[in-house]
N, C-alpha and C positions, 0 to 999 in steps of 0.2 A: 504494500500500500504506500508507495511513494509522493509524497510531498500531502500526507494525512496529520493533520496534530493528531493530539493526543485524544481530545473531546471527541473528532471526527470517528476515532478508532473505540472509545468507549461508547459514542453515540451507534453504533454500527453494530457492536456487540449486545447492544438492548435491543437493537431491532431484531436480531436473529429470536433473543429470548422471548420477545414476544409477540412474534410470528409464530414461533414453535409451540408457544403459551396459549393462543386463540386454535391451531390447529389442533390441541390437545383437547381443549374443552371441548371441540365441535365435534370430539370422537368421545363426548364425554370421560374424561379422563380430569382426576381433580389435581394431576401433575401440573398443568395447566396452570391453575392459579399463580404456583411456585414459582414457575418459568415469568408470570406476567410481574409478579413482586422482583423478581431479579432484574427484568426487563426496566422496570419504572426506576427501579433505582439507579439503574447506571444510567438512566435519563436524567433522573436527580443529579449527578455527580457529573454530567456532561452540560448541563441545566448550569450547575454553582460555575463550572471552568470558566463557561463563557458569559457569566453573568446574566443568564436569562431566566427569568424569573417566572414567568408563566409557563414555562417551560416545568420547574421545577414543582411551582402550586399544582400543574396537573398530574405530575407523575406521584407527586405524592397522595393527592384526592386519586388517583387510581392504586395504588399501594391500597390504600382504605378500603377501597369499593371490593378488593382482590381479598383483603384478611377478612372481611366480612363474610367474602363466598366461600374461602376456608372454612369459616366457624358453619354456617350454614349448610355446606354440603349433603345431601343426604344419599 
């Protein structure tokens, strides 16, 4: 990945996790959730790098929305 920062390269590695996180859940699999909380958060850490801030409020109100469907599961 030549001439990627760093943000580029954590923001790229959440998208993988949740991509893989929405394909799980739609095969019902509550792996899913795990994948979209790891996802959100390296969006939060990619969010703080670059200072963008709506960025980060959403990945974190999706972090929320994801441990809620944890707890909920059935």
């Amino acid at each position: 990945m030549a001439g990627k920062t760093t943000a580029d390269i954590i923001g790229f590695i959440g998208a993988l996790f949740f991509v893989a996180g929405a394909f799980l859940l739609a095969y019902k699999s509550s792996l899913g959730f795990g994948c979209n909380v790891v996802g959100n958060a390296l969006f939060s850490i990619q969010g703080a790098i670059v200072r963008l801030w709506s960025l980060i409020i959403l990945s974190v109100a999706l972090i929320i929305v994801n441990l809620v469907g944890i707890w909920r599961w059935q």
